[in-house]
N, CA, C and O atoms as a GROMACS GRO file, in nm:
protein
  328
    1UNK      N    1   6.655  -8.305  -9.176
    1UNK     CA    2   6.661  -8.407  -9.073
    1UNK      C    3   6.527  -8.406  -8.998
    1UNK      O    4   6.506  -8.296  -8.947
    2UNK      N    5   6.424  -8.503  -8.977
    2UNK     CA    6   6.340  -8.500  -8.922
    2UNK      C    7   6.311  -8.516  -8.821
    2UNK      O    8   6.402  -8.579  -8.767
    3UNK      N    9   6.220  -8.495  -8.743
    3UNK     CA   10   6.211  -8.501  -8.573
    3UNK      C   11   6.198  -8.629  -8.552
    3UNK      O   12   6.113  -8.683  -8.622
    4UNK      N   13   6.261  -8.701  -8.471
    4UNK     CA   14   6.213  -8.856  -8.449
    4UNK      C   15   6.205  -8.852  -8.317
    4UNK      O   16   6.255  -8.763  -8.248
    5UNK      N   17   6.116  -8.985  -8.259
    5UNK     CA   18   6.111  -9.046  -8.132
    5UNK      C   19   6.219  -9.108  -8.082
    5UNK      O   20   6.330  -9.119  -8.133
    6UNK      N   21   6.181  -9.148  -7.979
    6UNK     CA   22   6.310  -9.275  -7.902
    6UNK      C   23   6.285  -9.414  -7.953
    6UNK      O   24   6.309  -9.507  -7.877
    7UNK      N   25   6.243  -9.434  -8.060
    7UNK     CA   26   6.265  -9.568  -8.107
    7UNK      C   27   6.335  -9.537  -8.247
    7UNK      O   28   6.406  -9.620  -8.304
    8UNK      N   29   6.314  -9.437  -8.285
    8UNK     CA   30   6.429  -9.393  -8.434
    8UNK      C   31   6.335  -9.337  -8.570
    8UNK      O   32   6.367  -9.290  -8.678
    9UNK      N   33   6.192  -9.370  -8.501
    9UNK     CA   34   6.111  -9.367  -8.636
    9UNK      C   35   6.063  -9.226  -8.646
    9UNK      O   36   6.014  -9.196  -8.537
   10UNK      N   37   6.057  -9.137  -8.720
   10UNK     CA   38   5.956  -9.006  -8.751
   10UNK      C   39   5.860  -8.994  -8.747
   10UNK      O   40   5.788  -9.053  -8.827
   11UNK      N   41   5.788  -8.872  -8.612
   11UNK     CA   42   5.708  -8.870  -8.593
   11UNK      C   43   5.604  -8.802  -8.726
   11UNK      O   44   5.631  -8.707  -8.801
   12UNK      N   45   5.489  -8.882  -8.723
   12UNK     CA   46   5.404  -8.881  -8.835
   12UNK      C   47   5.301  -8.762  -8.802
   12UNK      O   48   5.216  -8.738  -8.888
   13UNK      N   49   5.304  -8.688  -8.684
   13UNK     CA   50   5.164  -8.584  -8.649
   13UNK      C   51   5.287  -8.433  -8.690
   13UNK      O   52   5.406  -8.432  -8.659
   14UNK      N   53   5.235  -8.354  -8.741
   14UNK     CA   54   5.322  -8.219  -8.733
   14UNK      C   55   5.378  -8.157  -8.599
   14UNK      O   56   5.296  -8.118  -8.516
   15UNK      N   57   5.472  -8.149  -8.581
   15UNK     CA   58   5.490  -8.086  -8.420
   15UNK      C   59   5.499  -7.977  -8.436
   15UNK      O   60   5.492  -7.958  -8.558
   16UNK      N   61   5.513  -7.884  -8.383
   16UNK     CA   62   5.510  -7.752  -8.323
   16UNK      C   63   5.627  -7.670  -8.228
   16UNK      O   64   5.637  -7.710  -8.112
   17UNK      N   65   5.702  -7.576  -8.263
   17UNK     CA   66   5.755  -7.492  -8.158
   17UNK      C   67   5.692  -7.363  -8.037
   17UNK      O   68   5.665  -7.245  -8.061
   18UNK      N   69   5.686  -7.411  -7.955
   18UNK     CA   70   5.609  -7.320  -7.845
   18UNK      C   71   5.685  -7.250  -7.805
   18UNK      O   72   5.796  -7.299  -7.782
   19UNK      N   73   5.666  -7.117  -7.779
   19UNK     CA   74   5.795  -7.073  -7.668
   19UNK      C   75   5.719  -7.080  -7.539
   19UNK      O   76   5.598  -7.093  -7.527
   20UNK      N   77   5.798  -7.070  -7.457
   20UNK     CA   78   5.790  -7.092  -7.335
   20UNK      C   79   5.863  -7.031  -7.190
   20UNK      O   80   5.965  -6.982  -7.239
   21UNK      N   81   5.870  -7.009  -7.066
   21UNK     CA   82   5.991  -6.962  -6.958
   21UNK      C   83   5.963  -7.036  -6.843
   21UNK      O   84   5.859  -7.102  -6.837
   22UNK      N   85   6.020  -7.034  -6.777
   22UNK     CA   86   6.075  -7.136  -6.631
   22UNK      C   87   6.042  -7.033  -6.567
   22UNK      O   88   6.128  -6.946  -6.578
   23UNK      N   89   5.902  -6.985  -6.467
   23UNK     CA   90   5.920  -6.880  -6.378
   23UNK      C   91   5.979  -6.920  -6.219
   23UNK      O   92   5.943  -6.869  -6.113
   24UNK      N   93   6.044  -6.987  -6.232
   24UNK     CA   94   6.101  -7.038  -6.125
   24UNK      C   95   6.069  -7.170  -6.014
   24UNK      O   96   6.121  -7.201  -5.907
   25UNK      N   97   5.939  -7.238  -6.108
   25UNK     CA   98   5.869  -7.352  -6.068
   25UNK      C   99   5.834  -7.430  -6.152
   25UNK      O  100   5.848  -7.550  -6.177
   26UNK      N  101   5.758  -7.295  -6.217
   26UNK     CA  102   5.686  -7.410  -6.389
   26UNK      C  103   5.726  -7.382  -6.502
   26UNK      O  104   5.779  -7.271  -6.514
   27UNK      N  105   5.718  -7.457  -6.605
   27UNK     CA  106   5.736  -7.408  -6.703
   27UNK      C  107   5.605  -7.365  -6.828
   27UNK      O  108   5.548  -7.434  -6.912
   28UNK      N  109   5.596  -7.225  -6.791
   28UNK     CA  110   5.453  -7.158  -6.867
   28UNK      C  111   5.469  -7.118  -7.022
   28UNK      O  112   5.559  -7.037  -7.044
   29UNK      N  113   5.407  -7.153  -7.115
   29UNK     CA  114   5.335  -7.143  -7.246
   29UNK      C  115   5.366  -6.997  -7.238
   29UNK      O  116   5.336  -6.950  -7.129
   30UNK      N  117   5.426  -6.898  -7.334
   30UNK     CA  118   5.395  -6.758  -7.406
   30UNK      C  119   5.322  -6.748  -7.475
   30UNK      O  120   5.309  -6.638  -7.530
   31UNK      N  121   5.228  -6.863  -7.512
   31UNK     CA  122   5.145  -6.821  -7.588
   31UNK      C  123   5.034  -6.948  -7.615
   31UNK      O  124   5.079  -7.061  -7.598
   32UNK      N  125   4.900  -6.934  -7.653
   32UNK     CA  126   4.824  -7.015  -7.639
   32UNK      C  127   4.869  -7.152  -7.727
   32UNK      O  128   4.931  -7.160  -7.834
   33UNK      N  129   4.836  -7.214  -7.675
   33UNK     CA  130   4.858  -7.380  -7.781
   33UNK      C  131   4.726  -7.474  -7.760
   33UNK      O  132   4.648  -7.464  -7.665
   34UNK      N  133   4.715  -7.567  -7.867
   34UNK     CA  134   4.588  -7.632  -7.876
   34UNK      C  135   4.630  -7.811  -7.856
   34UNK      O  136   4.650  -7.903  -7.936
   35UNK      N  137   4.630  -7.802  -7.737
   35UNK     CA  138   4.676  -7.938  -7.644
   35UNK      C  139   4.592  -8.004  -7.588
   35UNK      O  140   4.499  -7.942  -7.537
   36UNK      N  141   4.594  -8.144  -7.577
   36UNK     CA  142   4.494  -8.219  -7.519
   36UNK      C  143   4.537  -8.213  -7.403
   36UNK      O  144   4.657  -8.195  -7.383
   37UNK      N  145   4.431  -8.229  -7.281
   37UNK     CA  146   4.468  -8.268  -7.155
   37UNK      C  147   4.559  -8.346  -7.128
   37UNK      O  148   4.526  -8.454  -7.176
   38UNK      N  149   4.695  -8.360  -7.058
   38UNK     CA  150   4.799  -8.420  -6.976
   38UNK      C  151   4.868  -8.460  -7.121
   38UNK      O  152   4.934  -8.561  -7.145
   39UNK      N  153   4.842  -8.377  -7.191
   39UNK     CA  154   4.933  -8.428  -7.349
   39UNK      C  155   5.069  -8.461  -7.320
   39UNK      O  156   5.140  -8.360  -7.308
   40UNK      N  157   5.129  -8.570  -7.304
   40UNK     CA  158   5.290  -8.535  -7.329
   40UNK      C  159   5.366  -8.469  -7.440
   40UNK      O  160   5.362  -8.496  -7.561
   41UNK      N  161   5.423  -8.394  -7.387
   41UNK     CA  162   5.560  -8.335  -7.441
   41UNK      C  163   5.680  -8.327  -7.470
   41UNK      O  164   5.728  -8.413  -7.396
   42UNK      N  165   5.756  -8.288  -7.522
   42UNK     CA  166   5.912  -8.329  -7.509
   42UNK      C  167   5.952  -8.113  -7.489
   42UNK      O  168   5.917  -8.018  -7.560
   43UNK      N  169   6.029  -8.121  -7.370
   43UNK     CA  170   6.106  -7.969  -7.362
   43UNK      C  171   6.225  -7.972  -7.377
   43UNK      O  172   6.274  -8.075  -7.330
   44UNK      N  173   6.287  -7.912  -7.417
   44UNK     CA  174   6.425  -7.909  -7.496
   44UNK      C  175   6.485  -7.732  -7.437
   44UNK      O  176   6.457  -7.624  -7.491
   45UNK      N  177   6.556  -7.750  -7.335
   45UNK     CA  178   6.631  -7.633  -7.307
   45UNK      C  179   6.760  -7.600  -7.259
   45UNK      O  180   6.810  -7.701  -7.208
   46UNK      N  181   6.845  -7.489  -7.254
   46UNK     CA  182   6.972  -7.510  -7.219
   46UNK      C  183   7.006  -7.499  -7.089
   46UNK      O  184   6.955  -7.421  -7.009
   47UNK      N  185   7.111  -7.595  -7.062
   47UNK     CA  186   7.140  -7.567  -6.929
   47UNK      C  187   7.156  -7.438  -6.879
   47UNK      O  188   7.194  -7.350  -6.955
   48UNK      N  189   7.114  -7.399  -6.676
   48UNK     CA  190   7.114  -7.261  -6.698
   48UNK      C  191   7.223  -7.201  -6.686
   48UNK      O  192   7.205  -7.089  -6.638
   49UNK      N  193   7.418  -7.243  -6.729
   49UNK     CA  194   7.506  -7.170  -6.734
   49UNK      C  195   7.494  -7.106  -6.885
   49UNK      O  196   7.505  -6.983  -6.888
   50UNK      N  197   7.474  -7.168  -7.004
   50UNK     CA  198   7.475  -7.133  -7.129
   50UNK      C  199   7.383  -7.030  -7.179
   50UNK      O  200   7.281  -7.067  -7.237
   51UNK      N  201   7.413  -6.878  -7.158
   51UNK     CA  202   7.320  -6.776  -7.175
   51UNK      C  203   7.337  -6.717  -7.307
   51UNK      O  204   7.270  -6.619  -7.339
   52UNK      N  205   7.422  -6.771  -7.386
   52UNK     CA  206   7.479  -6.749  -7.524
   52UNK      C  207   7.381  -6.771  -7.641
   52UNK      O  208   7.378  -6.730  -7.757
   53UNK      N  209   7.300  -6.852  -7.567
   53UNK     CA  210   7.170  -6.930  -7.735
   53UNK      C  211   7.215  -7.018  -7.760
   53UNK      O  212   7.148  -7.075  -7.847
   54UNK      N  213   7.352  -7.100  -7.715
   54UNK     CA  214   7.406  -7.197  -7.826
   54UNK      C  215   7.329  -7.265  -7.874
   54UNK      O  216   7.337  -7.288  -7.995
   55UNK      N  217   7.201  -7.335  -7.774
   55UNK     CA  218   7.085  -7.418  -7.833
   55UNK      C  219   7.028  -7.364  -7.903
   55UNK      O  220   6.975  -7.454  -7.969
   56UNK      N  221   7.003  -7.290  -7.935
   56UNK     CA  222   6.939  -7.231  -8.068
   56UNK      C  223   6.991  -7.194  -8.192
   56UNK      O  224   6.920  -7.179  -8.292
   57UNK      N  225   7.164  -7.174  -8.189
   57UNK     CA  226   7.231  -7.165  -8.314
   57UNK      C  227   7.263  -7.322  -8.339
   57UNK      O  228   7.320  -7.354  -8.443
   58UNK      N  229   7.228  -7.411  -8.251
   58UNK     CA  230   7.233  -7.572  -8.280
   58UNK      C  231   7.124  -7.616  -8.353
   58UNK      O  232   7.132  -7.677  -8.459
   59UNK      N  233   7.018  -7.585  -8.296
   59UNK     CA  234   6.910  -7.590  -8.375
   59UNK      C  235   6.892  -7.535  -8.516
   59UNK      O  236   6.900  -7.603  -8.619
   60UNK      N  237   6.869  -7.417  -8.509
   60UNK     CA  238   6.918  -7.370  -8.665
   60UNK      C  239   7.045  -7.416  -8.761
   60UNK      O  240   7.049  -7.370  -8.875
   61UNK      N  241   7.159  -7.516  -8.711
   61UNK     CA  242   7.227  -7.550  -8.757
   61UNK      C  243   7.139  -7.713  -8.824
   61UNK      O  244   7.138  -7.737  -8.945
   62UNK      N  245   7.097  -7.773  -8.759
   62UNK     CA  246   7.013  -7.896  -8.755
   62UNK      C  247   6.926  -7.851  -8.856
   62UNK      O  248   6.908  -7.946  -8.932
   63UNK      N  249   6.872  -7.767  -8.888
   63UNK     CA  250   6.762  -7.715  -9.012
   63UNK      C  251   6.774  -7.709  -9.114
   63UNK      O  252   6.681  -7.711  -9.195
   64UNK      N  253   6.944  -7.693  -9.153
   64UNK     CA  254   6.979  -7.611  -9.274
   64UNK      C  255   6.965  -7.736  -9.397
   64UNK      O  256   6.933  -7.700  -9.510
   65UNK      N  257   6.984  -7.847  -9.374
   65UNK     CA  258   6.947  -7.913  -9.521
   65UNK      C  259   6.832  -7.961  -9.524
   65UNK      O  260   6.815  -8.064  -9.588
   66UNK      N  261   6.690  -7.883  -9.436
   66UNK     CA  262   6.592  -7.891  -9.465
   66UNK      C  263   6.540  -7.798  -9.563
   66UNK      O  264   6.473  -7.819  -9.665
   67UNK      N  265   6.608  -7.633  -9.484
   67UNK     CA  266   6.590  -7.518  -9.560
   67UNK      C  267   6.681  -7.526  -9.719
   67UNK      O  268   6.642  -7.484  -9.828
   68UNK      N  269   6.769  -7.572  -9.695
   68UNK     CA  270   6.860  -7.579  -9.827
   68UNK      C  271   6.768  -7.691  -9.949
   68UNK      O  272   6.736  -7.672 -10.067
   69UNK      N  273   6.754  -7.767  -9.889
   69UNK     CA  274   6.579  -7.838  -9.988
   69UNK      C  275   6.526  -7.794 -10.051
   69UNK      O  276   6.522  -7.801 -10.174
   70UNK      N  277   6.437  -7.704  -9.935
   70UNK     CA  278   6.337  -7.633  -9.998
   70UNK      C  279   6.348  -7.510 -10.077
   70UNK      O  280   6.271  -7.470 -10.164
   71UNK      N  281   6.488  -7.439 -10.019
   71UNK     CA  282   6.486  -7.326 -10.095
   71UNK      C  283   6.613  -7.321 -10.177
   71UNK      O  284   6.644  -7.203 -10.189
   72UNK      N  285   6.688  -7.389 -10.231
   72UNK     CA  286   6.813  -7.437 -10.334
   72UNK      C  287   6.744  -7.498 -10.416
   72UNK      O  288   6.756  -7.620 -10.413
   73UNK      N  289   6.631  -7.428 -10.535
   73UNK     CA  290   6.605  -7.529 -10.591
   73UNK      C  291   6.535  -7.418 -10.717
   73UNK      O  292   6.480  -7.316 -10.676
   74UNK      N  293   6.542  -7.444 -10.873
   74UNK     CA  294   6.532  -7.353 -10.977
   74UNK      C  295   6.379  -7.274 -10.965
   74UNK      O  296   6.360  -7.168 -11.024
   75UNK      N  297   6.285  -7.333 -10.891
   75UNK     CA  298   6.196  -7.268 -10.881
   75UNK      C  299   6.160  -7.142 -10.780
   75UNK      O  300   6.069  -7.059 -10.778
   76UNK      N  301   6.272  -7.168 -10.702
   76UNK     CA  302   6.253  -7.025 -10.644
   76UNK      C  303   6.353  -6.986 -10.653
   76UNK      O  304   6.385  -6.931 -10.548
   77UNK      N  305   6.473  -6.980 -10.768
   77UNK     CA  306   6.563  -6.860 -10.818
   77UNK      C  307   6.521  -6.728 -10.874
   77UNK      O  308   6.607  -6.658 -10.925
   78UNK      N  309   6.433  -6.700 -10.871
   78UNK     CA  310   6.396  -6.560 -10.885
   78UNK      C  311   6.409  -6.485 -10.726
   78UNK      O  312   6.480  -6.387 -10.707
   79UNK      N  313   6.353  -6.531 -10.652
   79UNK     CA  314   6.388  -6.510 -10.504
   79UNK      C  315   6.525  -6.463 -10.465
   79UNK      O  316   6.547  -6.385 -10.373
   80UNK      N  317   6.626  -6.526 -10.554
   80UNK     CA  318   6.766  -6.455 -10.470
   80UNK      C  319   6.784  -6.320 -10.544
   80UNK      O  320   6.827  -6.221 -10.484
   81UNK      N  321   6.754  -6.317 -10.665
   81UNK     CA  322   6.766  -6.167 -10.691
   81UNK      C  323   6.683  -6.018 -10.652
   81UNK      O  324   6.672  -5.912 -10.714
   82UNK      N  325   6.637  -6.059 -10.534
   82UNK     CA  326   6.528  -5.958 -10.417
   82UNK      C  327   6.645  -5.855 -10.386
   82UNK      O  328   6.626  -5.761 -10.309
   0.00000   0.00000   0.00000
């Protein structure tokens, strides 16, 4: 399933997962990223009762017939017998 915009179409530039934390004002980068000035963004986080991850076992749920694509496929059946 691919990342799309608010008009429905897929975005065509590669995006990126940043991590990131809320120190109680902003929300700061863990780690360097290569961003243009006042770049918009899209942040995606869970509300703060849900301390479970659910957003993240949602997410990884959202992935799987990307990963199942790429990796269900005769050329990398040697791979499952690791």
């Amino acid at each position: 399933m691919p990342l799309e915009n608010k008009t429905g179409k897929s975005y065509a530039a590669p995006v990126r997962t940043l991590n990131a934390h809320f120190d109680g004002k902003f929300i700061v980068l863990d780690e360097p990223a290569r961003l243009k000035p006042n770049a918009k963004i899209k942040v995606i986080a869970p509300d703060a009762d849900e301390a479970d991850g659910g957003l993240a076992g949602d997410f990884a749920r959202l992935s799987e017939p990307a990963f199942r694509a790429i990796w269900d496929n005769h050329l990398e059946a040697d791979y499952d017998h690791l």
